[in-house]
N, C-alpha and C positions, 0 to 999 in steps of 0.2 A: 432413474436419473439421480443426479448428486446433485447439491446444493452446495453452493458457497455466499458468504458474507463478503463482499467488498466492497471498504469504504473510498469515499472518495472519489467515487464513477462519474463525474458529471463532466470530466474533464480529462485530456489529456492522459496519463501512462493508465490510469484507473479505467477511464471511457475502453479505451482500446483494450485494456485485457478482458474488461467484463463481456466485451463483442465477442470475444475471442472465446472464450468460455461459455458464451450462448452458443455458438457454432458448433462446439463441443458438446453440446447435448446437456448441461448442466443448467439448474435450477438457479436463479439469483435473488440473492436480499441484497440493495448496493444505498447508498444513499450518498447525500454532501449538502453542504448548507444554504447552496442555492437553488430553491424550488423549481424556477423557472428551467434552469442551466440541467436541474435533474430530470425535470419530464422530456425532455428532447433525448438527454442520452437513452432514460428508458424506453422511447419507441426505435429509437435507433437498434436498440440492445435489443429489443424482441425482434426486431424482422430480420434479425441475422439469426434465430436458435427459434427452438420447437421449444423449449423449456419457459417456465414461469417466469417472470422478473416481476418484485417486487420493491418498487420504491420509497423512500422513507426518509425527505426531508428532515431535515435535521444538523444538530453540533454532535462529532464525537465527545467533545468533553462534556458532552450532560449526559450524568448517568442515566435516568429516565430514557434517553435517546438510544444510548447502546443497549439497553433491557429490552427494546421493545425492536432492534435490527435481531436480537438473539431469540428472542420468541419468534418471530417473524422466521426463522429460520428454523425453530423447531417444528411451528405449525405446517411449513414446507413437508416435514417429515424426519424432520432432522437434517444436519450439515456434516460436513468431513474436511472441508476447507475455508477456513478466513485470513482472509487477505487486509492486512494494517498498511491502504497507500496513503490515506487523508494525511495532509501534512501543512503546516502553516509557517511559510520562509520567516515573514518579519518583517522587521524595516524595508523600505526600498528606499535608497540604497542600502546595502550593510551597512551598518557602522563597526567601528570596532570594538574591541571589548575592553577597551579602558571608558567606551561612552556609549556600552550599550545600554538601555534604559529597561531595568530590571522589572520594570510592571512587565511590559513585553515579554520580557524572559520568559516568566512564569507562565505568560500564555503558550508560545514557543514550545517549552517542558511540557504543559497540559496538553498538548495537540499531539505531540509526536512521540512522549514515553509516557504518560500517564494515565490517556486515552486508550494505545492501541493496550497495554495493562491489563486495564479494565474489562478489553473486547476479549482479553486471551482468557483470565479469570472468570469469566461468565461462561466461557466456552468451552472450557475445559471437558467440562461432563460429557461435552458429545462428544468431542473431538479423541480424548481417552475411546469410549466404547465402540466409536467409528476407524480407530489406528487413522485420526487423520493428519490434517498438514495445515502450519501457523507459514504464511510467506511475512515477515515483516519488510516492508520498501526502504532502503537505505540508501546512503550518498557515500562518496570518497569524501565530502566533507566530513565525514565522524570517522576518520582516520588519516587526515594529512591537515597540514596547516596553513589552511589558505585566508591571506589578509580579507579581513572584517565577515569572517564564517563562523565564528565564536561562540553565538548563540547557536544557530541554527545547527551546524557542526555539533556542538557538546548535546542535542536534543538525540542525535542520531548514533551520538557514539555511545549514551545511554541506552537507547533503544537495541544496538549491535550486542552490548552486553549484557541485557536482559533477555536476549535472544540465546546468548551463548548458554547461559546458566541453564533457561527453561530447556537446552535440548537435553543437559545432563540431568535436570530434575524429573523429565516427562519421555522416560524411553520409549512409554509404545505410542508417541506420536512423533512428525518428520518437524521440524523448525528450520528453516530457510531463512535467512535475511541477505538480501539481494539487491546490487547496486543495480539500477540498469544506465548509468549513467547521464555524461549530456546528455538533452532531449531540446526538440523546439516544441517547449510547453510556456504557456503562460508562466508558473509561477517561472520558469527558467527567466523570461523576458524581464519578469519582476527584480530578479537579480541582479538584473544586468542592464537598468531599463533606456540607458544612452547607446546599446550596443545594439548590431544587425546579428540575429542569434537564427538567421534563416538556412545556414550551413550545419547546423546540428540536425541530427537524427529522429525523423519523427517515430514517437514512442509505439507506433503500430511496426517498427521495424525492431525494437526489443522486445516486445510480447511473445515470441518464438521461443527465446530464452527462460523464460519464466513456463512454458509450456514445456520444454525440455526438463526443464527438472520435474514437472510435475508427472510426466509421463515414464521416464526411465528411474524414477526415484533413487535420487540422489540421494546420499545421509546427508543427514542435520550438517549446516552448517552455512560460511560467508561466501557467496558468487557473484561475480561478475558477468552482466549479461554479455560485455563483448568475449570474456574468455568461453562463454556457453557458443555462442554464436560461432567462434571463431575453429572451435571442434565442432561442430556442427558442419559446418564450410569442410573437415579435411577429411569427413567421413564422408 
């Protein structure tokens, strides 16, 4: 069996891949910052897979916390894939960015480029010897410009071009950073939180997409789960 690292599991687009990825016979280190929130997905996550899961409360931005999901994954036997969904919107409401309030930023920045970083940098050594595969989780917000997405957007268009670089720096492994777009996820409602966001797409219907690439290996590069999905549907 394979192992993978997937932060973020305790909810929403994360929950539903790490399922998805049990079912596939794969091994899991997942964690997210709420205990409670995390031990429900972990049994969830095991009675769908024959494979380990491994939990690990925790903040991606403390180093200590990502050294010990990456040992966690060596003591597995080693990994081949880590997956960077952990993600922190911010305000709710947005604000814009002539009042966004720069303490937050910097947490924003820490959660969504400086964190997943860290996970890739720790990881490298196996992911090199295993030819494996970095998914980072991205938004259309870090490439179009939508009113009061400023923070959260520039965390992600960071992240997309950290992602570009690493696949030209790190040829024998795969890097993917993938929109999968709307979703009716919390942090979506968080966005949005006067709006009825019950007509979006629950994220167990993009997880396909993230399996498509994982399975026909796709090169390095930016996808969209509905353009995956969507050639999926004409074959």
């Amino acid at each position: 069996m394979s192992t993978a690292i997937v932060t973020g599991a305790s909810r929403g687009f994360g929950r539903a891949l790490a399922i998805e990825l049990a079912r596939s016979g794969w091994n899991l280190v997942i964690d997210a910052r709420d205990g409670s929130d995390l031990e429900a997905a972990s049994a969830a996550i095991d009675d769908a897979g024959t494979g380990d899961v491994v939990a690990i409360p925790g903040d991606v931005t403390d180093p200590r916390h990502a050294t010990l999901l990456v040992d966690a994954a060596i003591e597995a036997g080693g990994f081949s894939l880590l997956v960077n969904n952990a993600s922190f919107l911010g305000p709710s409401p947005q604000p814009t960015v002539s009042e966004y309030p720069l303490d937050v930023l910097h947490e924003v920045l820490a959660t969504n480029l400086m964190a997943p970083l860290r996970l890739i940098q720790l990881s490298l050594p196996q992911l090199r010897a295993a030819g494996g595969t970095v998914v980072n989780v991205t938004s259309d917000a870090a490439v179009e410009g939508y009113e009061g997405w400023g923070g959260y957007g520039s965390s992600k268009a960071g992240l997309e071009q950290l992602s570009n670089v690493l696949a030209v720096e790190e040829p024998d492994i795969t890097v993917y950073w993938l929109d999968p777009g709307d979703m009716n996820t919390r942090m979506h409602q968080e966005a949005f939180p006067e709006e009825d966001i019950s007509d979006r797409p629950l994220p167990e219907t993009r997880v396909p997409a993230f399996i498509r690439l994982l399975e026909e290996r796709y090169p390095s590069g930016r996808y969209q789960a509905e353009d995956l999905l969507a050639k999926e549907t004409r074959q």
